[in-house]
N, C-alpha and C positions, 0 to 999 in steps of 0.2 A: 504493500500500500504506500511505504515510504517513496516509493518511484515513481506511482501514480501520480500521488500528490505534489513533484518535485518538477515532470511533467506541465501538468497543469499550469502550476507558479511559472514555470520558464513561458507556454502560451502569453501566460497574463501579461507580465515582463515584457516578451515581443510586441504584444500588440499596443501596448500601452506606449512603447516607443513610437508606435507608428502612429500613435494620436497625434503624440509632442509633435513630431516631422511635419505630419499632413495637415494638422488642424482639420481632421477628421473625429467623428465621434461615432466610433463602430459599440456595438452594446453584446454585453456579455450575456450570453442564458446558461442554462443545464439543469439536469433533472438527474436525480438514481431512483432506482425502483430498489428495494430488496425485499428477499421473496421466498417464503419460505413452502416446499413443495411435498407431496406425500401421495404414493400410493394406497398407502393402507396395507401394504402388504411388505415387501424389504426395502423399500428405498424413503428415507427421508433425506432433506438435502437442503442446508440455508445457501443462498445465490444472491451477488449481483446481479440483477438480471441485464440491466443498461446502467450504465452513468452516463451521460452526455454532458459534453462539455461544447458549445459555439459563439462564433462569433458573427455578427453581420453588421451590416450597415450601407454607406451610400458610399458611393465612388468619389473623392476627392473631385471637386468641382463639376458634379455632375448626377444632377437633382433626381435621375428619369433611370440610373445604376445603381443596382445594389448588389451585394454580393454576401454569403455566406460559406464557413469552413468551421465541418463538426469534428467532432474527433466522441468515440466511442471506447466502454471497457465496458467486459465482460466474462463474470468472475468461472462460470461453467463453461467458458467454449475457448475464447481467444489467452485470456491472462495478461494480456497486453492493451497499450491504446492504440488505436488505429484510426485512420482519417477515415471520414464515411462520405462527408460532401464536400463538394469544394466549387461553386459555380457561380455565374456570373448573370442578373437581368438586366434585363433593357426594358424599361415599360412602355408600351407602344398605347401615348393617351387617348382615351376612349376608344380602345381598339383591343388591347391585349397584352401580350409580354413577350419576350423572346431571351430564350437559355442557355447556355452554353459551360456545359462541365462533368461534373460527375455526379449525378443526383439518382433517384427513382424514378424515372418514365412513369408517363400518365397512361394507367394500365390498370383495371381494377378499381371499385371504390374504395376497400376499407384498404387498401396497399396505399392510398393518398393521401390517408386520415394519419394523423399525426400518434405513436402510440400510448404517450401520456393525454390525451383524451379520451380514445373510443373507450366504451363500456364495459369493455370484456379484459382481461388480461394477459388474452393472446389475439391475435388473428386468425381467422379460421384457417384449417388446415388446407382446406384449395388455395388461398389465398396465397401461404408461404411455398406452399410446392409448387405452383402454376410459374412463380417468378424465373427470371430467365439466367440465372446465373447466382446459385445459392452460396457459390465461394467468393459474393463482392457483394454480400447483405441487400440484395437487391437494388441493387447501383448499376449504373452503367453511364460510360462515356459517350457522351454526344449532342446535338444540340436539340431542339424543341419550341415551337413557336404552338402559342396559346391566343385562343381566338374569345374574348369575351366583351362583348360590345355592353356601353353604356345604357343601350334604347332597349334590347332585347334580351330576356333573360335565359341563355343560351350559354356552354362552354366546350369550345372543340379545341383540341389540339393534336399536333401530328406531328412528331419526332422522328430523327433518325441516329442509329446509335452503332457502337462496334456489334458486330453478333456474332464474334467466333471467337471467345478472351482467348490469350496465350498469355504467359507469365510475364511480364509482371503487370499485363493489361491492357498489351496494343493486340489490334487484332493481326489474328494470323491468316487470313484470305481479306480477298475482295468483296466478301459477302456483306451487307448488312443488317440489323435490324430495323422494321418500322413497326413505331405505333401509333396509335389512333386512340379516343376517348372523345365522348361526346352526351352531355347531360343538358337534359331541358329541365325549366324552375315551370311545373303545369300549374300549379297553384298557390299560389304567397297571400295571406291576411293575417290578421291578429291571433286567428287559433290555427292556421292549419298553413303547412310547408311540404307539395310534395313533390316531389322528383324524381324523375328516371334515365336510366342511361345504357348506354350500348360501348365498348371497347374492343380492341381488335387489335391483332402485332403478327407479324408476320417475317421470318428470317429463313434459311436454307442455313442448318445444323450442316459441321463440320467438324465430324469425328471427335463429339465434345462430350464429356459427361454431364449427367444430367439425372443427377443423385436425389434429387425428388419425388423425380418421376421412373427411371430405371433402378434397379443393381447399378451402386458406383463403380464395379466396374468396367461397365459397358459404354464402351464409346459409341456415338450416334451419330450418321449423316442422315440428311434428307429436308425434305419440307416440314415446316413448325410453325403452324397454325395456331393464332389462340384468339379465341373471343368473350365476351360475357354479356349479359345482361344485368341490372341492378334496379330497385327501387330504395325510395328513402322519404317515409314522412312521419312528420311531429304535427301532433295534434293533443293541444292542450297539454295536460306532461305527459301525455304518450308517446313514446319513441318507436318507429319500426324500421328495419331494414335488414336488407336482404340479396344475395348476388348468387345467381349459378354461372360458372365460370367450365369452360371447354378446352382442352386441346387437342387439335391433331397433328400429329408427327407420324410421319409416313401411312403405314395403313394401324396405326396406335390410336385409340379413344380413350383421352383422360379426360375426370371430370368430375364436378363436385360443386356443393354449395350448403350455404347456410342460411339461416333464421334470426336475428335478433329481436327482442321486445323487452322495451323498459320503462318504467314510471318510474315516475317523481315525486316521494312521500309529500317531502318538502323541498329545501334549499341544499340540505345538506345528506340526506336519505336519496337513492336509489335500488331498485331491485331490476335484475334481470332475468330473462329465460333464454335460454338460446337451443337449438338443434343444426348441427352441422354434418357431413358428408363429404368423404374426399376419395376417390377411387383410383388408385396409381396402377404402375404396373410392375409392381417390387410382390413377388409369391410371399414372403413371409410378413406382408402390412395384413393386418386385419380392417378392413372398410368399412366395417360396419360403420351407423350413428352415433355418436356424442351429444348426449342429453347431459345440459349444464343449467344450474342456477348458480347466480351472485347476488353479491348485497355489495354495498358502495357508502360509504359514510364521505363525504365529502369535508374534510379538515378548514379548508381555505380555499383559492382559487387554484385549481390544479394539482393542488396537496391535498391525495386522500389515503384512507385506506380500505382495501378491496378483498374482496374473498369471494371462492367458486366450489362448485364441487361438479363434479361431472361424472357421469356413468355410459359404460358403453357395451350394451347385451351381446354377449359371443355364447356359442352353442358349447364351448367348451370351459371359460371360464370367463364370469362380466370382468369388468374394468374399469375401474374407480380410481380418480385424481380430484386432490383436493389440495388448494393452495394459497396463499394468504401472502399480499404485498402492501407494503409500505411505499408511497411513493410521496416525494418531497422535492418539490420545484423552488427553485430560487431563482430570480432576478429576471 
């Protein structure tokens, strides 16, 4: 943790030079989640699940740039920090924006939702498996231009990114990835917000693994299709939302989705239910459903704490996960 922490300081350090130099005022955020997790049966396990540490702000003399770089630890998987974003906007007024870096492609809705918000305490499992590169936290190199007009309430945008990583991140063919996403606002008033949307991405794989959704260690060419569908409304403190999400890869059908539903006791209460579905093409996944309930106690803005339990019926034995996080946002 002494390294973490020493890290960190050196960020702080740099950037804080770059204020003096620029007379710039980039702002600091981060969040940690910790989380404590249990089958009920041999494994319990206290985790960092995230700590995030970034920085953003405007481009030195240049009102319509902004720019953010996160940097991520995490105490079950990597042990290290690691940079996750690093990109650059243009805000194109009353028109849209335009990207250019390392980010998450507009792909999916709950993959765009920020993970210290959503409801739940993970993402559903189509969600993290469907992404196109599980060794770069669902990142990817490229640029991306977003269409969201002031008069209409309408959001498209259409990227293009590396689609065949090689180590340490450039691509290794001429191939690329594109994606698509596209959400209309059908109804906005004082109680009711609903929305739907369609996405879509499209690459020719090259002898890549693709540990989600195969045996990692099956390398893959071919065509890699993927699309979804989504809904999403709030009515009064009702919350719903919901995405079935597809791919195909070569003559391969992967596919899955999920259910959200949540109220709002009050300001600071929350309850959820969720049902999800993720069907891969790995023999030893069991596919079956994930029936989960939460509760959310909301602390402060963004500082809460959360708990789930989840079951999931197998003919040979169910499956039970139950887990409990602390999450504490600063600045």
């Amino acid at each position: 943790m002494k390294k973490i922490f020493f890290i960190f300081l050196s960020l702080h350090l740099l950037f804080t030079q770059l204020v003096l130099a620029q007379n710039t005022e980039p702002k600091f955020h981060g969040y940690i989640q910790s989380r404590f997790i249990s089958n009920f049966d041999n494994s319990n396990d206290f985790m960092i699940r995230r700590a995030k540490l970034w920085v953003d702000g405007n481009a030195p003399g240049l009102e319509n740039v902004t720019y953010k770089i996160q940097t991520i630890y995490r105490s079950f998987k990597d042990e290290a920090v690691m940079l996750q974003d690093a990109f650059a906007d243009v805000k194109l007024n009353g028109f849209g924006s335009f990207r250019a870096g390392r980010f998450v492609p507009d792909f999916m809705l709950q993959r765009m939702q920020p993970d210290y918000e959503i409801p739940v305490l993970e993402r559903a499992s189509v969600i993290n498996g469907l992404i196109h590169s599980s060794k770069s936290m669902a990142r990817q190199i490229g640029v991306q231009l977003t269409y969201q007009p002031n008069y209409f309430p309408i959001h498209f945008s259409f990227g293009v990114f590396n689609a065949n990583l090689d180590s340490p991140g450039k691509n290794n063919d001429g191939n690329l990835l594109y994606t698509s996403h596209t959400q209309l606002e059908v109804v906005k008033n004082e109680e009711i917000n609903f929305k739907i949307g369609f996405s879509a991405t499209y690459r020719y794989a090259n002898l890549i693994s693709m540990n989600t959704i195969y045996d990692a260690s099956k390398l893959i060419s071919g065509n890699d299709f993927r699309f979804g569908f989504e809904y999403q409304l709030i009515y009064k403190n009702w919350g719903f939302q919901s995405e079935y999400v597809q791919a195909n890869i070569n003559n391969d059908k992967v596919w899955g989705y999920y259910f959200l539903t949540n109220y709002s006791f009050s300001n600071n209460i929350d309850t959820i239910i969720g049902v999800e579905k993720y069907s891969d093409i790995i023999q030893t996944t069991n596919n079956n459903e994930w029936f989960s309930l939460g509760l959310i106690y909301n602390i402060a803005k963004k500082t809460k704490l959360m708990a789930d339990i989840k079951t999931q019926v197998s003919s040979i034995k169910n499956n039970y996960l139950g887990e409990i996080q602390y999450q504490i946002y600063f600045n």
